[in-house]
VEXDREN-2710 file (C-alpha; in Angstrom, 1 decimal):
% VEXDREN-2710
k/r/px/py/pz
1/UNK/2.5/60.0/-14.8
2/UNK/3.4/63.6/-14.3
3/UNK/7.0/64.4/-13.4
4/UNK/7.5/66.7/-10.6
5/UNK/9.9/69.6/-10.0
6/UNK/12.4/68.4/-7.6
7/UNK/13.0/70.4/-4.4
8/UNK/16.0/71.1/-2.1
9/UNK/13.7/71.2/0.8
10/UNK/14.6/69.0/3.7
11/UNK/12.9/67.0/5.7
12/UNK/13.1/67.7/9.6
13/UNK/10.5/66.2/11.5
14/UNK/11.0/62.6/13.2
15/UNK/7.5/62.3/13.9
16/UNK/4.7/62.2/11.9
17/UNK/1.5/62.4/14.1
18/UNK/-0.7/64.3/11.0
19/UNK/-1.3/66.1/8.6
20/UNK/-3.3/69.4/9.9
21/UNK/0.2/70.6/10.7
22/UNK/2.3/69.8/7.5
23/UNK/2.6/72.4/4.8
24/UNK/1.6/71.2/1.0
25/UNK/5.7/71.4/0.5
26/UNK/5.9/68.2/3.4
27/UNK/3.0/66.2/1.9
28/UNK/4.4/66.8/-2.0
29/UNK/8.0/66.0/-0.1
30/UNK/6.6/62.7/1.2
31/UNK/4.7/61.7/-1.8
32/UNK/8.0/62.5/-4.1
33/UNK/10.0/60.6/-1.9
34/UNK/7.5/57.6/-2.1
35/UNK/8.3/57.4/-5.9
36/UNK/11.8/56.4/-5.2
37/UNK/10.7/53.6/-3.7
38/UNK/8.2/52.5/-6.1
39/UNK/10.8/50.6/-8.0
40/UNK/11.4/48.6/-5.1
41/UNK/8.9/46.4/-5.4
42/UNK/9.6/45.4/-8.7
43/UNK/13.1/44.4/-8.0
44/UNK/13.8/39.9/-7.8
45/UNK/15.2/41.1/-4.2
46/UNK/12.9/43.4/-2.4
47/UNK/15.4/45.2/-0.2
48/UNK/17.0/48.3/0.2
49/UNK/19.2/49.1/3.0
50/UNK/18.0/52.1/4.1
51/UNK/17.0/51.0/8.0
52/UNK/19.2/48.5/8.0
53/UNK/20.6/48.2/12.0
54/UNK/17.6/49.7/12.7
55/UNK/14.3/48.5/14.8
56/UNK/10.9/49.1/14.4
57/UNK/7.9/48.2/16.6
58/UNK/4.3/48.2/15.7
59/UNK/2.4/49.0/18.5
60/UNK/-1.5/48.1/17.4
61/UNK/-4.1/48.6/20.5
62/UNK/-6.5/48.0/17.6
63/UNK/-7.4/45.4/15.2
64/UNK/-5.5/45.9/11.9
65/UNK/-4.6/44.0/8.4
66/UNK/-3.7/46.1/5.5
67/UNK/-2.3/48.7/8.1
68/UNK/0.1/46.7/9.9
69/UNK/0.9/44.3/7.0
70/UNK/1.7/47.5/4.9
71/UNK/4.2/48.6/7.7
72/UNK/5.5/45.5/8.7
73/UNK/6.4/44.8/4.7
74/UNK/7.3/48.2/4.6
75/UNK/10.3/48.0/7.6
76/UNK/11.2/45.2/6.3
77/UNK/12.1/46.0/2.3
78/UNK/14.1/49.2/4.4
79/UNK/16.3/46.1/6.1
80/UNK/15.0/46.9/9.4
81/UNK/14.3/44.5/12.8
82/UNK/10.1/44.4/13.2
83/UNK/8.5/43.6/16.7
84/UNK/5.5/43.0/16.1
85/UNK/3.3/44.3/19.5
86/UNK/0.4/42.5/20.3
87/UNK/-1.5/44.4/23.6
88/UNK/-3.0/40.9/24.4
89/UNK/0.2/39.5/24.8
90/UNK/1.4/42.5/26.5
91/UNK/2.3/44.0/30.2
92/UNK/-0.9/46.5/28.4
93/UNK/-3.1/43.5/29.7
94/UNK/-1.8/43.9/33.3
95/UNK/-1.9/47.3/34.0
96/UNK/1.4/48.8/32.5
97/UNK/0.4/52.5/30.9
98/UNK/1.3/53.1/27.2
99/UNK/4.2/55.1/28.0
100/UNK/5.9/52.9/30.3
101/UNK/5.3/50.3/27.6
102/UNK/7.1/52.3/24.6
103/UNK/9.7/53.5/27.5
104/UNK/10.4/50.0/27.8
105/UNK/10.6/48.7/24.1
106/UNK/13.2/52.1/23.6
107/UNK/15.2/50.7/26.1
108/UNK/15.3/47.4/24.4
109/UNK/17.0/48.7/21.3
110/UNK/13.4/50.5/19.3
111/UNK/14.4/53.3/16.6
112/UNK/10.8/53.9/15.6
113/UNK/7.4/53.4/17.1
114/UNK/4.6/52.9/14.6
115/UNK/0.9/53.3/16.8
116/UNK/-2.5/52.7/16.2
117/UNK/-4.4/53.3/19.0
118/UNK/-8.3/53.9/20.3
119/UNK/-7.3/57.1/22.0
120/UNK/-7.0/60.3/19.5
121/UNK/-3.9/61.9/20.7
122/UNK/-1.8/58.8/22.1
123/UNK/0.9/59.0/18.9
124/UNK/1.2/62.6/20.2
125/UNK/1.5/61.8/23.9
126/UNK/3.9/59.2/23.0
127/UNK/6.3/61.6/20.9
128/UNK/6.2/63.8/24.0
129/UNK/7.5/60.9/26.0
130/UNK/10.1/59.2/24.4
131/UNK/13.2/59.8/22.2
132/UNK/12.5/57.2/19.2
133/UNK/10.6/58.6/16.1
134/UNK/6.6/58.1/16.1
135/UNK/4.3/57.0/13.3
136/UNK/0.8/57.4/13.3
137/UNK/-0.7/54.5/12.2
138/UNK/-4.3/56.0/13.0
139/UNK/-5.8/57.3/16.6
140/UNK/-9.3/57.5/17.4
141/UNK/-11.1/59.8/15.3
142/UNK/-8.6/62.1/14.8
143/UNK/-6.3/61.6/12.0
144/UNK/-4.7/58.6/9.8
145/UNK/-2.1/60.0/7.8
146/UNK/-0.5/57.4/6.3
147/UNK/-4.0/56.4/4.5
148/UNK/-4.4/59.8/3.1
149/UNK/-1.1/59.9/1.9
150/UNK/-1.1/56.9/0.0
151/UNK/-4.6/58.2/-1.3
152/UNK/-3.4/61.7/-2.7
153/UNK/-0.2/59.7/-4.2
154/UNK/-3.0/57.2/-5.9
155/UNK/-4.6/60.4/-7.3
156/UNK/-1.6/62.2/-8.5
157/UNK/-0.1/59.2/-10.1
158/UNK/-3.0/58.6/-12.3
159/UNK/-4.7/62.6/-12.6
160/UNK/-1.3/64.3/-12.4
161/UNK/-2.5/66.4/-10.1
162/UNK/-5.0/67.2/-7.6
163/UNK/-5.0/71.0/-8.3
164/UNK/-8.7/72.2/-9.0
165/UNK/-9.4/68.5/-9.2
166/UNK/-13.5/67.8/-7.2
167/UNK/-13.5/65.4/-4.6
168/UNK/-16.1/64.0/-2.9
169/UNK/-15.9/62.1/0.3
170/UNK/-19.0/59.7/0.7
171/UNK/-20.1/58.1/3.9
172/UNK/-19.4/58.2/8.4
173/UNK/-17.2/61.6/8.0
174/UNK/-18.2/61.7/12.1
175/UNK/-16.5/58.3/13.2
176/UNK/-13.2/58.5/10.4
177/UNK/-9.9/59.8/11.1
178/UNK/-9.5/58.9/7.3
179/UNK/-11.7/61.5/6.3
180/UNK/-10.3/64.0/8.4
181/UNK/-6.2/63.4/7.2
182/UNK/-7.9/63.4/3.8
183/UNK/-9.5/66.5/4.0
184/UNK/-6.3/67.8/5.3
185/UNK/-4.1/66.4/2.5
186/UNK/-6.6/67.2/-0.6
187/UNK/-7.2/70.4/0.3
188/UNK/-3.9/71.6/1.1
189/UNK/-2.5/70.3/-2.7
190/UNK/-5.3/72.2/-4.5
191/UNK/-8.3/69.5/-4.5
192/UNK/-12.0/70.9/-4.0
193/UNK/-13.5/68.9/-1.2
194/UNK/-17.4/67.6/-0.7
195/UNK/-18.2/65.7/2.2
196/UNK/-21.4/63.7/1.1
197/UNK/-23.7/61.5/3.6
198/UNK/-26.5/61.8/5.7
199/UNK/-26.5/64.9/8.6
200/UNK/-26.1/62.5/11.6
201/UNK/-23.0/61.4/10.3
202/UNK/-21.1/64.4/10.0
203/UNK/-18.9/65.9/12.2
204/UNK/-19.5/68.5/14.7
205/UNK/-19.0/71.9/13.3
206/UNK/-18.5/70.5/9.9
207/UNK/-18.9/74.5/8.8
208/UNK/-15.4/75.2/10.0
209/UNK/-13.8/72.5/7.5
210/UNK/-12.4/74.3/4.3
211/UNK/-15.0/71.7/2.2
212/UNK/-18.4/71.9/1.0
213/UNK/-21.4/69.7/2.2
214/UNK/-24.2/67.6/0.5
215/UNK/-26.6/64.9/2.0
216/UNK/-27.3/64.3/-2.0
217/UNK/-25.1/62.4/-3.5
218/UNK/-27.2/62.1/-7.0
219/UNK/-27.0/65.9/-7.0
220/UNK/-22.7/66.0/-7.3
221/UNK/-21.0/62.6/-8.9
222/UNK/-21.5/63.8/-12.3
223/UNK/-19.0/66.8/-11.3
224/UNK/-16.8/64.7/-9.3
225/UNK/-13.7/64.0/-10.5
226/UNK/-12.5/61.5/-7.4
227/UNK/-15.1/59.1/-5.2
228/UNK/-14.3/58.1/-2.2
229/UNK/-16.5/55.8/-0.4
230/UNK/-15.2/55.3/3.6
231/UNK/-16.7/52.7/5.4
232/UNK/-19.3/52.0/8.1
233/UNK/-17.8/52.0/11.1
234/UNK/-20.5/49.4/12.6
235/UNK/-18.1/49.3/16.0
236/UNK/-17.8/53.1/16.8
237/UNK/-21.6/53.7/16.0
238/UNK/-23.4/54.7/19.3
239/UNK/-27.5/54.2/18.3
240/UNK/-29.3/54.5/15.3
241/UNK/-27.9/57.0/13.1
242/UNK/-29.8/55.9/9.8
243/UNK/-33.2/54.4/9.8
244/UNK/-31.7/50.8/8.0
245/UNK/-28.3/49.4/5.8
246/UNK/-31.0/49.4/3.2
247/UNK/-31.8/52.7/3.2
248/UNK/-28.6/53.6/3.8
249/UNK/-27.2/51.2/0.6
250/UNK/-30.0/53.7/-1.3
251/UNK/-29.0/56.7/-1.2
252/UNK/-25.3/56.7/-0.5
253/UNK/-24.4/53.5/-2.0
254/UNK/-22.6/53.8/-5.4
255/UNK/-24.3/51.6/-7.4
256/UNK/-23.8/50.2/-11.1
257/UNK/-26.8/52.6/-11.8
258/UNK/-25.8/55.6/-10.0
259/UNK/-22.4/55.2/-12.3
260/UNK/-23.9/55.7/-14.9
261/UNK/-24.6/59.7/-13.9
262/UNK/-20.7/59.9/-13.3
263/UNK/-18.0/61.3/-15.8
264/UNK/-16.2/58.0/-17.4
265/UNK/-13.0/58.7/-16.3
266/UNK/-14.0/59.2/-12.7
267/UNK/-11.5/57.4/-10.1
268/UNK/-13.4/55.1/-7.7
269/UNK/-11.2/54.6/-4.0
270/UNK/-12.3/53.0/-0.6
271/UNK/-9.8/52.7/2.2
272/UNK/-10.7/49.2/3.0
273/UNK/-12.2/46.7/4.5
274/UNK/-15.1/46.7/2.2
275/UNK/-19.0/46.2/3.1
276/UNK/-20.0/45.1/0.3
277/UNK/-23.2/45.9/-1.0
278/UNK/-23.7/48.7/1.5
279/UNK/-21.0/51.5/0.5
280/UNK/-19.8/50.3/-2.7
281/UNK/-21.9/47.2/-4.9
282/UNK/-19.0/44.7/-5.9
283/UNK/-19.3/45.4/-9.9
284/UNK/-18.1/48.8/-9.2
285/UNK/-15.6/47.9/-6.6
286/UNK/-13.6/45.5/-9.1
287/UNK/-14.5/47.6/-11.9
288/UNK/-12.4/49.4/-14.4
289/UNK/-12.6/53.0/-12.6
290/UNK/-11.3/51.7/-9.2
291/UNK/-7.9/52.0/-8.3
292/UNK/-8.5/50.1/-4.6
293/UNK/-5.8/47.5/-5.0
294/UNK/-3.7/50.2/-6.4
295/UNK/-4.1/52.3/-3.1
296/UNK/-3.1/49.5/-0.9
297/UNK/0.1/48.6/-3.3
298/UNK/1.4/52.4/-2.8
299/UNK/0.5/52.0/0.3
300/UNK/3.9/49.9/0.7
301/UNK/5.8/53.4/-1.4
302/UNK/4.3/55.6/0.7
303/UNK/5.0/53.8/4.2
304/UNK/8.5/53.0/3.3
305/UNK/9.2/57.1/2.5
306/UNK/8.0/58.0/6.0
307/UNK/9.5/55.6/8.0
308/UNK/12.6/56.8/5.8
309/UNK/12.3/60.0/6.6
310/UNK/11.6/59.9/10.1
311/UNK/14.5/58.1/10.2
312/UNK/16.2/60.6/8.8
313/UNK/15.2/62.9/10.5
314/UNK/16.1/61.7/13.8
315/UNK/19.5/60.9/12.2
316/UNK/20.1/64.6/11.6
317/UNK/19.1/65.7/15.5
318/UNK/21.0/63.4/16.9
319/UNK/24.1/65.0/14.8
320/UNK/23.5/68.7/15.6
321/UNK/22.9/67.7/19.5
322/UNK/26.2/66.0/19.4
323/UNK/28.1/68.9/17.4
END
């Protein structure tokens, strides 16, 4: 693993909504920070008291495993209270708006608010509305920047670097806020950026995105240096936007054949949860060239730096407002 030059920058932001707005220092910040933790995890006790006193709520409107497992461990090796929100179980279910909701929890005690949420822009709204730090957790179609994070550390910690490094990003580029944090977090470190999938399932005004564009994806893997396959998001598809999951599985699947046109050292990454056999054929997704299991473990690392450094963060306004 490549060591990187350390920095005297500080960290100021006790939010983090995305990554559209953060400069490559913040993101190379973040995924520097992340390394300190790494060790963590290795340690017979798993704790650090970094949060300790401190209370954490995830707030999931939608369903969730590796997301809200990966925080809730996360808050938890930092020595910090969880709630764990469930909108079923919740004044959500009666009527209560999202802001009264978070309102309330802050007044219970909550330091940070961790949100996934169907609308894009509620983290946002939210970090408008109350005084406790916000972590997007992911929010509509608009961003997921803790999943693009822990994607660009993945690359970095195996490549080095992601500096002229060719990217593409396979699959519903329309329906994933993955994609769009990714493209946001790859480009912005030095990464060259192909969107690859069928035309009805990219995003509006693709053109305006600094990336490039194929619907051919045996015409670019042998360049690519980086695949990631996102998945098919069967619950935010509205009609038929490819003829079958067969044909689809055809062209854009990546196959034991089609990696045989790839270069062998060629990472392969999926955010999760699998389809097997439609986006990614199991041989290759448990194969040597795929670091899936590895994104989800630094996905603990990466998690455990923000909600450090929001923390932080909030820490240091709370001073300067009292001074």
């Amino acid at each position: 693993m490549t060591k990187h030059k350390k920095t005297d920058f500080q960290w100021r932001n006790k939010h983090l909504i995305g990554l559209s707005d953060l400069s490559r220092e913040e993101i190379e910040f973040i995924l520097d920070t992340a390394r300190g933790f790494e060790e963590i995890s290795t340690r017979s006790i798993k704790k650090a008291p970094a949060l300790r006193g401190k209370v954490v709520v995830n707030m999931f409107f939608e369903d969730s495993t590796r997301t809200r497992n990966s925080f809730t461990l996360a808050a938890g090796r930092l020595s910090a209270d969880v709630i764990e929100f469930s909108k079923s179980y919740s004044s959500v279910s009666k009527g209560e708006t999202l802001i009264d909701t978070a309102r309330n929890l802050e007044a219970m005690g909550v330091d940070i608010v961790v949100i996934r949420h169907g609308a894009g822009g509620a983290p946002k709204l939210l970090s408008r509305s109350i005084n406790a730090c916000v972590v997007n957790a992911g929010d509509g179609y608009h961003e997921h920047p803790t999943q693009a994070l822990l994607d660009v550390y993945t690359i970095r910690q195996i490549k080095g670097t992601l500096d002229g490094l060719k990217i593409g990003i396979v699959g519903d580029i329309a329906h994933s806020r993955v994609a769009r944090s990714n493209i946001y977090a790859m480009t912005k470190l030095g990464a060259e950026v192909t969107l690859i999938g069928p035309p009805t399932l990219m995003p509006a005004q693709v053109q305006k995105l600094p990336v490039q564009v194929s619907c051919d994806l045996d015409a670019v893997i042998e360049k690519l240096d980086v695949i990631n396959m996102l998945r098919i998001q069967f619950e935010r598809l509205g009609g038929n936007l490819f003829p079958s999951i067969r044909e689809y599985s055809h062209f854009f699947g990546l196959t034991v054949d089609r990696m045989k046109k790839a270069k062998p050292d060629m990472l392969v990454m999926h955010p999760g949860p699998i389809n097997r056999g439609l986006e990614i054929e199991s041989e290759v997704a448990d194969g040597p060239r795929s670091v899936i299991l590895r994104q989800v473990a630094n996905g603990l690392a990466i998690r455990m730096a923000v909600l450090f450094l929001v923390n932080q963060a909030a820490a240091v306004e709370a001073k300067e407002q009292k001074s």
